[in-house]
Structures are given as structure tokens and as C-alpha cells.
N, C-alpha and C positions, 0 to 999 in steps of 0.2 A: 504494500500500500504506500503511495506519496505520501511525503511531509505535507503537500497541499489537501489531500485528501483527510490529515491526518489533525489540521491545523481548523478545517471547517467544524470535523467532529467535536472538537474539546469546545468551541466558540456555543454549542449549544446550550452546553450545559441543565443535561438532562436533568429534574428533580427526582428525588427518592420518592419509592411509590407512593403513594398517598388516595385514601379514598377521593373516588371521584366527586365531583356537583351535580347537580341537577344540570338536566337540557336547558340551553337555553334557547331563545326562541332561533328560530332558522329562517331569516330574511332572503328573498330572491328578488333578483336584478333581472330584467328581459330587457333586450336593445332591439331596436326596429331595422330589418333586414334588408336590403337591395337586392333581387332573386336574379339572378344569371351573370351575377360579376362578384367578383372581389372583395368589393368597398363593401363597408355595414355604417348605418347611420343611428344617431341615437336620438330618439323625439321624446318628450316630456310634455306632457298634458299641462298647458298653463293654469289650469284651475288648481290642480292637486301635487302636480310637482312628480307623480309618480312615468315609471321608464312603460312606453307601450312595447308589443312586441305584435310583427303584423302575424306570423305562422307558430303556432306551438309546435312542442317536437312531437312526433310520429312514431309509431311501432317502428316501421323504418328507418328511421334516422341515426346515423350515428355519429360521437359527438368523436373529439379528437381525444387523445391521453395527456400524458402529461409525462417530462424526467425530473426522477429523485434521486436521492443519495441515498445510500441504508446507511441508519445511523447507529445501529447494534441494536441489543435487545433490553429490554425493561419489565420489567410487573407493578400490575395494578390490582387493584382491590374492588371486587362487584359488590354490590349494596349488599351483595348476601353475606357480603366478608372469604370471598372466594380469592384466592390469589391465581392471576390471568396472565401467562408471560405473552408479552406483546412488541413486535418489531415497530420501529419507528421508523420513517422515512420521511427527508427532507426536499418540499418542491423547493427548489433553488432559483428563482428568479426566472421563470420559464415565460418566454415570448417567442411569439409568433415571427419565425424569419423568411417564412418565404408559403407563397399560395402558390396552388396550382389548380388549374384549371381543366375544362375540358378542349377548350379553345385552343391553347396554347401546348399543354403537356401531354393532352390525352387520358387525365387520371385528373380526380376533385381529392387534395391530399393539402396536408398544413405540414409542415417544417417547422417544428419546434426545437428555442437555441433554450439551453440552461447554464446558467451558472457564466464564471467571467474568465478573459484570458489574456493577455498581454499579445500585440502584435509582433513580436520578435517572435514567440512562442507560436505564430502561428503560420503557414504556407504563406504564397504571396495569391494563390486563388482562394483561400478562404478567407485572407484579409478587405480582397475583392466583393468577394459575394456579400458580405457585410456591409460593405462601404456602398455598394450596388443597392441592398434596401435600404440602406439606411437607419439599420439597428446595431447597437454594440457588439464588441466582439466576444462569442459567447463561447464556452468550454467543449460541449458536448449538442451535437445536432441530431435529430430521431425527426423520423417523416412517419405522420399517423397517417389512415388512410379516412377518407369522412364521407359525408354524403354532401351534394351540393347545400343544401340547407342550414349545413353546421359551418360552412365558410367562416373564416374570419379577419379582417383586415390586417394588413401587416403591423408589427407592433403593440398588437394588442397581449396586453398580462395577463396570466391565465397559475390562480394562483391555488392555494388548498381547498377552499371551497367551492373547487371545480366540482368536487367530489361530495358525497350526503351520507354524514354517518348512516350504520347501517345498511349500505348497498354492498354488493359482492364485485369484486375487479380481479382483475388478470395481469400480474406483474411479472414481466418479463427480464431475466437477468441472465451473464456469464456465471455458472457454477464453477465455482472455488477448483481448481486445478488440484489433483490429487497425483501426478507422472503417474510414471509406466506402476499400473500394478497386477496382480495376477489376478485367475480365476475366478478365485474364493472371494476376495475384498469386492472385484470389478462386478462378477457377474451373479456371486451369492452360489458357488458351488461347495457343496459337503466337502471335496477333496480324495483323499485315494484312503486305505485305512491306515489307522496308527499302532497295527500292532506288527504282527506277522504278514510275511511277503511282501510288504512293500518297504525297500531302502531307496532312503533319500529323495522322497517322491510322494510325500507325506501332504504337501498340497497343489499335486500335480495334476492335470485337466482328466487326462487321461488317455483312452483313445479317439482319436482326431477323424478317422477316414473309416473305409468298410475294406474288403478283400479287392480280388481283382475286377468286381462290378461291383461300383464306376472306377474303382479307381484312384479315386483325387478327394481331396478333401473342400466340397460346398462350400461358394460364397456365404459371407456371412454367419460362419462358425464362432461361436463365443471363444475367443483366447483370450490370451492374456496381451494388452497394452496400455495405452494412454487412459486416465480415467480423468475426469471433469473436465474446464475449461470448456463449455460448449455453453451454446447460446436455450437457454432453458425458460419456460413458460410455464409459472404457476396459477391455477384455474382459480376458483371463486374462493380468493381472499377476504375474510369482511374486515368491510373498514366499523373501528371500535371509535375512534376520535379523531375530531380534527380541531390544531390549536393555530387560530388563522393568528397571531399576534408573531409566531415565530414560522409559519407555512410548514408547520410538521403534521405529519398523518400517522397513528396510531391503528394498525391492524393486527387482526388473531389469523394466524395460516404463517407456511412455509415461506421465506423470500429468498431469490437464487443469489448469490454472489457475498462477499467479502466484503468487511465495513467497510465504508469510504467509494464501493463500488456505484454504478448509476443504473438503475431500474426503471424502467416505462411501464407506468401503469396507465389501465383505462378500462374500459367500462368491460364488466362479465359478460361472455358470451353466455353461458349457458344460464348461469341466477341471472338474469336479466333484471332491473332493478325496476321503480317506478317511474315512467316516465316525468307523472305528474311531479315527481316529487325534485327531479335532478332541473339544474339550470340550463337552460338552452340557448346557445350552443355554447354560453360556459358563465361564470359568475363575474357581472361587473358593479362593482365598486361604486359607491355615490361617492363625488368628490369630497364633499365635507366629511368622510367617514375616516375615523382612525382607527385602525387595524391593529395599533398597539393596547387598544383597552377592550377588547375585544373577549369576551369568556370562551374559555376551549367548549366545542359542542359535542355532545357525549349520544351516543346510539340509544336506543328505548329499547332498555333487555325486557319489557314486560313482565307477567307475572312468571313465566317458568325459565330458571335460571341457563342460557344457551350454552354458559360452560360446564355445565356437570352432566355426566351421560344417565340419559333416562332410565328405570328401571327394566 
């Protein structure tokens, strides 16, 4: 892991567990759409002050993700006095660097940059591309794939409250590199026995191929090699909390990769969430709003506790 990756972590300064708060309430922002381009506008009802939005979102629709950092693990405490270990992930300053079109690219896709990076540190084409929209120079770029309807202009901040405690998402990461390992670790085999007749070969695969038909020993035979570092997808993660004052997200489930790693999370395919209830096509901010006083928003376990297994 970088010193830079290593320099963000300690900056957050997780607190020790602590029972949670009550929900607090959960405000939604809708901006009014332009349909077949690009641009998105924001209109404001003069009487009330409040954001229109011309199209809600649709079974169909899908909104973009978002990159994080994993920022280790922690435990929390459920009103039942249940202790809950929970990963933390940080959205790091995530903005929209680049649209795509069907006009132009051929695919309706957003380009999201996160986090910062010094232009020495970076090619002189991606110093380019940057200086070409017009947005800072960011660390890490992920291209979601979206529907025309979740468009969003370049620029625009896209920050924890993309997400609504409670919904299930799919975080994408590099698993933690394990080298060359054998059978037993890689692939979960028994091994050879450990008593009589087998020397030195105690966690050996065994045999590989058949007689002289066929032959040869089939593609895709479990041996022994490389184990991790691949690009891995974990399914319906639930989000437990989100604390918009510092853009950390609190979930229960698996997360692939090594602190300091960067994860792309976004909406579950299969727990599909509720429409009604997510921001479309993502949460904006009223100006006069400060984000630093902000109460962390806690999920609604209702009455049957979701971490302890049922009888």
C-alpha cells in the first residue's frame, strides 16, 4: 500500500464503536433534465424554493456508481446491543469527467474522476483530457455504464448520499494478491494422505490426465498457481450508514481489495433497491447546505434484528 494511500486512511480518523442514533430524516434533491444531450438544468419553483424534476426514475433506469477507498474494518453496536463488524469506504471527491453519448461515442456512459493528483504524476494525455473538460486533475478514472436519462453534466459532484441507507450495491475491487500457491490453499483440495504410501507429496494434486485416451491433460485443470490479484465483484452488499459530513459509507458484506485500495460501487443488480426511494440520477446539494453538520443517516433494522440468524 502507498504512503498516499496510507496518509488518507489515518486523516479519517475513525471513532471507536459507539451505539448508533436515530435516523435522521432523509432529504432528496431532483434537478430538471434536458433529454437527448448532455447538459442538465436546475429550475426552482419561485413560490416554494423547492428543485423540480421533469422525469422520475424508471424500473429501467440506471443511475451511475461511484469510486471509494476501503478504509478497513470497524464494529458497531445495533439497538439490540448486537456487535456488527462493518467495512467503511470513502467516496473521495468523485466528479463527473467526461459524458458520453450516443451521438458521438456510440454508448450513454459517465466517466467518473476521484480523489487528486499532481500533474508531474500524471501522462501528458491524461493531463490533457483534464485540461480538455475542464475539471481537476483526478487520481483514479472508472467509466459506469447509465441509461440516457441518468446523464449528467460534466462537473457535477456526486457524493455519499448518492446512495440510501438500506439498499443492497455491488462493489467491485482487485483481490488482495496471494503468489503462486498450490492446490489445497488455491483450489480447497483434501490433498494426497498423510500417513502410509504417500512420501513427500502430502499436499500434492495428484493425478493430472487419464491413460492413453485422450491423452493430454484438459484445458482448465485446477493446478497449482497464481492466486488473487484479479478484478472481483461482490453482489448485494447493504449499505448500514452513511456519514455525508466526512462522505464515508458504512456496509455489512464482503469488500475485495487491501486498505487504501479503490472500489466502485453502485446500484445491486439482483436486490434491486426502491426506486422511489434513491435520488435520481444522483443527490444534489442546496447551496446554503453545510455538509459539515450534517447527522450520519442510519438504515431502519425494524423490529427483527437483520444480524442475528433466524431460528
Amino acid at each position: 500500500m502507498s504512503a498516499l494511500s496510507r496518509g488518507l486512511i489515518s486523516r479519517l480518523r475513525l471513532p471507536n464503536p459507539t451505539k448508533t442514533s436515530t435516523q435522521a430524516p432523509y432529504q432528496f434533491c431532483f434537478f430538471w433534465r434536458r433529454f437527448g444531450t448532455a447538459n442538465a438544468l436546475v429550475d426552482e419553483a419561485p413560490e416554494t424554493g423547492q428543485k423540480n424534476i421533469l422525469r422520475a426514475m424508471t424500473p429501467n433506469s440506471k443511475r451511475t456508481g461511484v469510486i471509494a477507498v476501503k478504509c478497513g474494518m470497524t464494529a458497531l453496536w445495533d439497538k439490540w446491543g448486537a456487535r456488527v463488524p462493518i467495512t467503511v469506504l470513502w467516496v473521495d471527491d468523485n466528479i463527473v469527467s467526461q459524458v458520453k453519448t450516443i451521438e458521438k461515442e456510440g454508448i450513454t456512459a459517465l466517466q467518473i474522476g476521484c480523489g487528486q493528483k499532481k500533474a508531474k504524476h500524471l501522462t501528458k494525455p491524461e493531463v490533457g483530457h483534464f485540461r480538455a473538460q475542464g475539471i481537476p486533475l483526478k487520481r483514479k478514472l472508472r467509466e459506469f455504464p447509465v441509461t440516457e436519462d441518468a446523464l449528467l453534466p460534466v462537473g457535477t459532484s456526486i457524493g455519499v448520499r448518492h446512495f440510501v441507507p438500506g439498499q443492497y450495491v455491488d462493489v467491485t475491487g482487485i483481490s488482495r494478491g496471494k503468489g503462486f500457491q498450490g492446490v489445497m490453499k488455491r483450489h480447497g483440495f483434501s490433498g494426497m494422505p498423510a500417513s502410509h504410501g504417500a512420501s513427500l507429496s502430502h499436499r500434492s494434486l495428484g493425478s493430472t490426465g487419464q491413460r492413453d485416451a485422450p491423452g493430454k491433460v484438459f484445458k482448465g485443470k485446477k493446478m497449482p498457481g497464481r492466486m488473487g490479484g484479479k478484478q472481483i465483484t461482490v453482489k448485494n452488499v447493504w449499505v448500514y450508514k452513511i456519514e455525508p459530513a466526512r462522505n464515508l459509507m458504512w456496509v455489512k458484506g464482503q469488500v475485495p481489495g487491501a486498505e487504501g485500495n479503490f472500489v466502485f460501487v453502485k446500484d445491486a443488480f439482483y436486490k434491486k433497491p426502491d426506486i422511489s426511494m434513491l435520488p435520481f440520477p444522483t443527490y444534489i446539494a442546496a447551496e446554503d447546505e453545510d455538509t459539515s453538520e450534517l447527522e450520519p443517516l442510519v438504515a431502519d433494522l425494524g423490529e427483527v434484528d437483520p444480524f442475528m440468524v433466524a431460528d
